[in-house]
C-alpha positions in Angstrom: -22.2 21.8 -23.3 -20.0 19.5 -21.1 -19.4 21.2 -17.6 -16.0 21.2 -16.8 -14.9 18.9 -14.0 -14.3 20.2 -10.1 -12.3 17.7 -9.3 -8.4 17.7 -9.4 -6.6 14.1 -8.1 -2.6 14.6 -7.6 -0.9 12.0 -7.5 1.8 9.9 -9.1 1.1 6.5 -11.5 3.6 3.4 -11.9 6.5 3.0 -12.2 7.8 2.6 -9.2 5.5 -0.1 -8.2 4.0 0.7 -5.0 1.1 0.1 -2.8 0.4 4.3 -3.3 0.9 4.4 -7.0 -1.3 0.7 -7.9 -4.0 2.4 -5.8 -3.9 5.5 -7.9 -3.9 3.7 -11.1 -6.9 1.6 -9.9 -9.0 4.2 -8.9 -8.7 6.5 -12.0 -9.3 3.4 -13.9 -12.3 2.5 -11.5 -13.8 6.3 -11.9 -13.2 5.8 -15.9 -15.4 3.0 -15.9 -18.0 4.2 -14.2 -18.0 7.6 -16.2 -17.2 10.2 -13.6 -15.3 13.2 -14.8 -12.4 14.5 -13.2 -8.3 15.6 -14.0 -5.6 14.2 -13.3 -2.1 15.3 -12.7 1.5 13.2 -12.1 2.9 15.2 -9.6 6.4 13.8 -10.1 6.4 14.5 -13.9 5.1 17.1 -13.9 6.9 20.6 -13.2 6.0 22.9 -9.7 4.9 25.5 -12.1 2.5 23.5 -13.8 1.0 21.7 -10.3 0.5 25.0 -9.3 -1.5 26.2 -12.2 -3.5 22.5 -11.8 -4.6 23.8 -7.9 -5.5 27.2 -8.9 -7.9 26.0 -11.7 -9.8 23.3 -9.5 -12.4 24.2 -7.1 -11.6 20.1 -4.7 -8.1 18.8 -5.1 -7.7 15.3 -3.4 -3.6 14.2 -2.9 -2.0 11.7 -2.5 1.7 12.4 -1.1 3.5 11.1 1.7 6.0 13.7 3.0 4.5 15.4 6.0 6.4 19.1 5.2 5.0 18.6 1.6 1.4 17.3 2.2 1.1 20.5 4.9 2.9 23.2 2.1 0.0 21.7 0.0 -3.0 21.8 2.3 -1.9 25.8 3.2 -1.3 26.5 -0.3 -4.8 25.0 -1.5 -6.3 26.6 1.9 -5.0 30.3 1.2 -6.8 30.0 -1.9 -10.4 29.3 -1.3 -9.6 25.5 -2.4 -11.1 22.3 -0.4 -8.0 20.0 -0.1 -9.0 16.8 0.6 -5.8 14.2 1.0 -5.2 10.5 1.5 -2.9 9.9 4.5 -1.4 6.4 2.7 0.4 5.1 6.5 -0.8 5.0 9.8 -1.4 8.5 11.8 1.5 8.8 14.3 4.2 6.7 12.3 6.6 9.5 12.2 8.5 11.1 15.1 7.3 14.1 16.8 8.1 16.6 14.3 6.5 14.9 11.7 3.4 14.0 13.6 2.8 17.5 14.4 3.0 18.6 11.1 0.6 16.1 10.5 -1.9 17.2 12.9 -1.7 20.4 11.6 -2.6 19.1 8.3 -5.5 17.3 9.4 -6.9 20.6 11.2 -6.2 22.6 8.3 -7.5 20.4 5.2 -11.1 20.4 4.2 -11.5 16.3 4.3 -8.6 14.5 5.2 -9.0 10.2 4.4 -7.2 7.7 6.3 -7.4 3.6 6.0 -7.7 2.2 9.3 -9.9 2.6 12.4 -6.4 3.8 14.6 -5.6 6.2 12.1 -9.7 7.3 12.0 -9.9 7.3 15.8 -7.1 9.7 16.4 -7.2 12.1 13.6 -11.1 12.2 13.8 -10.2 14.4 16.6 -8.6 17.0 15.0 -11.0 16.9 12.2 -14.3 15.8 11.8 -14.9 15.9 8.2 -11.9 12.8 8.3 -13.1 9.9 6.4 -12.1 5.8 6.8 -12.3 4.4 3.5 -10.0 1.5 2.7 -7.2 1.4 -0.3 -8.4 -2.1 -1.8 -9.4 -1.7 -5.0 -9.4 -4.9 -7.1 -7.5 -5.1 -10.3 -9.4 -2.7 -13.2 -8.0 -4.5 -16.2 -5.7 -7.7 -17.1 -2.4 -8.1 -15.5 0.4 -9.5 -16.8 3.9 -10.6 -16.1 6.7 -11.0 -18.3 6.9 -14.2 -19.5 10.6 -14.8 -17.9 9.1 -14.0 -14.2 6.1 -16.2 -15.1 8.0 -18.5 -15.9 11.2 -18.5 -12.7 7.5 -18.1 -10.7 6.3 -21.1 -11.8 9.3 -22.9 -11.7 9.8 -22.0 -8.0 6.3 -23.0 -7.2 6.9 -26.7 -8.6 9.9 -27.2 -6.1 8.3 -26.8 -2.9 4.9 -28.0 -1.2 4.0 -25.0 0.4 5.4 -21.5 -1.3 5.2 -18.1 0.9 5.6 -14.6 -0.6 5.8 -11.2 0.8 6.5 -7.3 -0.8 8.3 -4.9 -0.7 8.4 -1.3 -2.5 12.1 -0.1 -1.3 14.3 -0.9 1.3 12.9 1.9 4.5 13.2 2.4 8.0 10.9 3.2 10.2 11.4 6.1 12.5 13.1 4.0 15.4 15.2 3.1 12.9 14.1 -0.6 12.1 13.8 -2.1 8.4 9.6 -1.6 7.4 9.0 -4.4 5.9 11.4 -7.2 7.8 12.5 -9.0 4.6 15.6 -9.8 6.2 14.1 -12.0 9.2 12.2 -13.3 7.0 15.8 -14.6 5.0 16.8 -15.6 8.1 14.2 -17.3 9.4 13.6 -19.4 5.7 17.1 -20.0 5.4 16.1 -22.5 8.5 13.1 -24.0 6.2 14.4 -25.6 3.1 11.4 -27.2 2.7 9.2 -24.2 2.4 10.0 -21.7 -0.5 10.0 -17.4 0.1 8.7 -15.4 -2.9 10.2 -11.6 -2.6 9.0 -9.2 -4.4 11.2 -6.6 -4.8 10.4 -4.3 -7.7 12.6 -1.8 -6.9 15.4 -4.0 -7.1 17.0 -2.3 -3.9 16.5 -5.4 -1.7 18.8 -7.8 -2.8 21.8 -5.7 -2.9 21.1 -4.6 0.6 20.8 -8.7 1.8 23.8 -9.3 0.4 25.6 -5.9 1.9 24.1 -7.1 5.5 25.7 -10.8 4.9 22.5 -12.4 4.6 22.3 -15.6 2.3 19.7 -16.1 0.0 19.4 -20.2 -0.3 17.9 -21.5 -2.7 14.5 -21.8 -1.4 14.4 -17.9 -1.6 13.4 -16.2 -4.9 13.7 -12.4 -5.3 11.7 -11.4 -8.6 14.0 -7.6 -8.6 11.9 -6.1 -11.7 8.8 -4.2 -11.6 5.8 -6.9 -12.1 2.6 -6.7 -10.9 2.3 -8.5 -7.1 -1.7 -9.4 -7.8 -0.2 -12.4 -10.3 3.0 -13.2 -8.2 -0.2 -13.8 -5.1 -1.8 -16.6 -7.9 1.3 -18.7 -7.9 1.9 -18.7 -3.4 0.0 -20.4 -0.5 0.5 -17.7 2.3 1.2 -14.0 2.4 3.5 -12.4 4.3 3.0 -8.9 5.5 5.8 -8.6 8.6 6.4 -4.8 9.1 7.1 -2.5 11.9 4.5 0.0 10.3 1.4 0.2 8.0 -1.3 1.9 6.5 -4.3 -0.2 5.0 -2.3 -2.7 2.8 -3.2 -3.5 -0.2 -1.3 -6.5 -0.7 -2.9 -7.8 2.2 -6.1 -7.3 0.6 -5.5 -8.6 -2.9 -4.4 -11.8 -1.0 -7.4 -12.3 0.7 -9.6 -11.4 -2.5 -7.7 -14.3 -3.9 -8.4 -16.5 -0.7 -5.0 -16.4 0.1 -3.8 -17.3 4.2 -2.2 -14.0 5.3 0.1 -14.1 8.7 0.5 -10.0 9.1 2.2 -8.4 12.5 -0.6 -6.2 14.7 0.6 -3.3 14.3 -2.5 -1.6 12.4 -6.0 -3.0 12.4 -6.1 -5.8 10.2 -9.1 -6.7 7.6 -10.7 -9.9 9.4 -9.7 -13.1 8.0 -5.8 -12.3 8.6 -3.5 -14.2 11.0 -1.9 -12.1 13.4 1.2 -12.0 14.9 2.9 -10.1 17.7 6.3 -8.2 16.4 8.8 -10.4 17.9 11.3 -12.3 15.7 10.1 -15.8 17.9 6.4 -15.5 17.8 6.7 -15.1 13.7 9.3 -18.0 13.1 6.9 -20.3 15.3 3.6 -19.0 13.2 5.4 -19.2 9.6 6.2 -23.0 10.7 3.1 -23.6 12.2 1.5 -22.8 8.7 3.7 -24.7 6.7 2.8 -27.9 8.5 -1.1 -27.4 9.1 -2.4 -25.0 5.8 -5.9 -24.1 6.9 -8.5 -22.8 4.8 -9.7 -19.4 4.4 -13.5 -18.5 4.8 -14.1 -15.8 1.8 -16.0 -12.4 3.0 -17.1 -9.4 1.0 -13.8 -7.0 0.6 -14.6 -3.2 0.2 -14.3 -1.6 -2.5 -12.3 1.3 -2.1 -13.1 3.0 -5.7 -16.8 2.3 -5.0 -16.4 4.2 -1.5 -14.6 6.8 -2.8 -16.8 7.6 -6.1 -19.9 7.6 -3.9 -17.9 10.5 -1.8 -17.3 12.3 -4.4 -20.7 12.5 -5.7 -21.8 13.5 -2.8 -19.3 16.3 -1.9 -17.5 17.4 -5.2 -20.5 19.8 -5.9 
């Protein structure tokens, strides 16, 4: 008789497009191929009633949700009883204000093994628990991906007109908590609507982005294409030179990643430890206009390395603590 898997994951699966929810579908996918039994439950679909029947039944529930007040309510639920929470912080420990951050902390005391993606993030919350483990949120691509054959095609189109073709991502329009756009997509607008000659791919899935350029008066020229449909960013990466990843805050970024698996140049701000073969850049609008320009006139070549696997990481911890 088939024992009964231990292991709960709660999470949430595409759509919307996201760094959180590609991982997720990636690693279920990875721990299907390599036969490991667990559940699975949608935590936005499914009802509070039913995610609270899920935790009672499972002896290890790993999570994956980004609200500080709801990944604590969940660690002290689990906690209370007799559960070993083990979480995923997807961002990088300290991004929120005070408030936030000490709910955080208390979170990371509480749960039985809290994860995070970078060596900042593992340095500070290893801390305030010492069960905390660093595994990264690449996972390459499980299965075929394809995109519509209309964003194929504007992709491709785009990609003919210019010599050199850039492309960043974004998953919604946020603000960080000083109150600055995350992911910078509108200096990058500004500062390509000074470079005819080079062309910007924006992915915007959500489709929140280009309503919000045009309500902040920025033009989008037409060396700027914004693909405003869900798609999946690993093929929009096959068709560009250099990736973009200019925010005010990360976690461990899996676009960064898939760009370099696909020996890709990446020019990403320091403001989390970066995987090595990426650019980087200060956060200042100057230094990034003078490094974007730098690259369009002098592409250099990338130097492949072994990427980690994130699903191979995270099976072997599993196996080795789901008992």
């Amino acid at each position: 008789m088939k024992q009964a898997s231990k292991l709960l994951i709660l999470a949430t699966m595409p759509p919307p497009i996201g760094g959180v929810t590609v991982h997720v579908q990636r690693l279920l996918k990875y721990l299907d191929n390599n036969g490991y039994d667990y559940s699975f439950t949608d935590f936005r679909r499914s009802s509070k009633s039913t995610v609270w029947k899920q935790i009672r039944q499972y002896r290890y529930i790993h999570f994956h949700i980004y609200h500080p007040v709801v990944r604590l309510v969940f660690v002290l639920f689990g906690t209370m009883l007799g559960k070993k929470m083990l979480f995923t912080l997807h961002g990088n420990v300290g991004r929120h204000g005070w408030f936030y951050n000490l709910l955080d902390k208390y979170a990371f005391r509480i749960a039985y093994m809290p994860i995070v993606l970078n060596q900042r993030s593992f340095d500070r919350a290893r801390k305030w628990n010492r069960r905390t483990q660093l595994i990264g949120a690449f996972i390459p691509p499980q299965q075929e991906e394809h995109l519509q054959q209309t964003i194929r095609n504007a992709a491709n189109t785009f990609r003919n007109k210019y010599p050199i073709v850039f492309a960043t991502n974004a998953s919604t329009v946020s603000l960080d908590k000083a109150g600055n756009e995350t992911y910078q997509v509108s200096l990058l607008v500004k500062i390509f609507n000074k470079m005819p000659q080079a062309g910007l791919l924006i992915s915007d899935a959500s489709g929140k982005y280009r309503q919000y350029l045009l309500q902040q008066g920025y033009s989008i020229t037409p060396n700027i294409l914004l693909i405003s449909e869900p798609h999946p960013f690993f093929e929009i990466l096959k068709v560009t030179d250099v990736f973009l990843r200019i925010t005010t805050t990360d976690g461990d970024s899996l676009s960064v990643k898939e760009a370099l698996f696909l020996e890709k140049q990446v020019l990403a701000t320091d403001v989390v430890n970066r995987p090595p073969g990426t650019q980087l850049v200060g956060l200042n609008e100057w230094e990034i206009e003078d490094a974007i320009r730098k690259m369009q006139q002098n592409k250099t070549m990338y130097k492949p390395h072994r990427l980690m696997n994130g699903g191979e990481e995270l099976l072997a911890l599993y196996r080795q603590t789901v008992a």
